[in-house]
C-alpha positions as CSV (number, residue, x, y, z in Angstrom):
1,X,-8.8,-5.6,-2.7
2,X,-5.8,-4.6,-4.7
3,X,-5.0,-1.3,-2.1
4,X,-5.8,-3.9,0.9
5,X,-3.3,-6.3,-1.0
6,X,-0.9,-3.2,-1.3
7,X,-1.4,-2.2,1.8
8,X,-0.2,-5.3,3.8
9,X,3.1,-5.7,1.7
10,X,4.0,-1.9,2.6
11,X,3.5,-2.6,6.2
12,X,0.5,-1.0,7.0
13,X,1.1,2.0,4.9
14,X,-0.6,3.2,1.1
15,X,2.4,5.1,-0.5
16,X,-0.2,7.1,-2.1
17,X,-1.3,8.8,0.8
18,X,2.3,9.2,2.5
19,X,4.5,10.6,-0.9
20,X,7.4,10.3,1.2
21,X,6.7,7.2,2.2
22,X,8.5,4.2,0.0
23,X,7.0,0.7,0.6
24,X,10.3,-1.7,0.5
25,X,8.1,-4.7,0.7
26,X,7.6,-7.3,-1.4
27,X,5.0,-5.5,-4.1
28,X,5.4,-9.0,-6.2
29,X,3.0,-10.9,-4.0
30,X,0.5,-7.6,-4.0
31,X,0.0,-8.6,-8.2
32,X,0.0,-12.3,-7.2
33,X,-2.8,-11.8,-5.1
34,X,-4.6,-9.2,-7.0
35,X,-4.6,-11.7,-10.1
36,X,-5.8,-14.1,-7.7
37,X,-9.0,-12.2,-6.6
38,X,-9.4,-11.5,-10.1
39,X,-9.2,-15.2,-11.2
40,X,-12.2,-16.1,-8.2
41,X,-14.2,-13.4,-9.8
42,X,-14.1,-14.2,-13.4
43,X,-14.7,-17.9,-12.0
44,X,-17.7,-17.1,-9.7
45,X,-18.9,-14.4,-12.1
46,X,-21.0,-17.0,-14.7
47,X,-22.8,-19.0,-11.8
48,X,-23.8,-15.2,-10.0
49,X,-25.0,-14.3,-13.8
50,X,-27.0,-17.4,-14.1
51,X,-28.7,-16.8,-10.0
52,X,-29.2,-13.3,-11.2
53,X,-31.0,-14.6,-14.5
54,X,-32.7,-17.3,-12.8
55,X,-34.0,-14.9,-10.1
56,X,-35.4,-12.3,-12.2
57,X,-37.1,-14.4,-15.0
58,X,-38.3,-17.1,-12.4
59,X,-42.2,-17.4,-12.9
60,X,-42.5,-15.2,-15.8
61,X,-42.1,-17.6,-18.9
């Protein structure tokens, strides 16, 4: 996500793959939403745990 994220503030273009390519976008709002996507995960990760758990123990006990 972050590379996609990086990738739309350089304007279509991953500086990693073009060295002499500089990205004079606005990098800022590639953190902002990589923090973002973090901060859904880390929200959605107990409720997937507890599915998971749920799932896999269902019948057993």
């Amino acid at each position: 996500m972050s590379l996609l994220f990086l990738m739309i503030d350089c304007g279509g273009h991953l500086p990693a793959f073009h060295p002499e390519f500089v990205c004079n976008g606005n990098p800022g709002m590639s953190i902002k939403l990589t923090l973002a996507t973090l901060g859904l995960t880390v929200i959605a990760l107990p409720s997937a745990l507890r599915a998971f758990i749920i799932e896999k123990f269902d019948g057993k006990y």
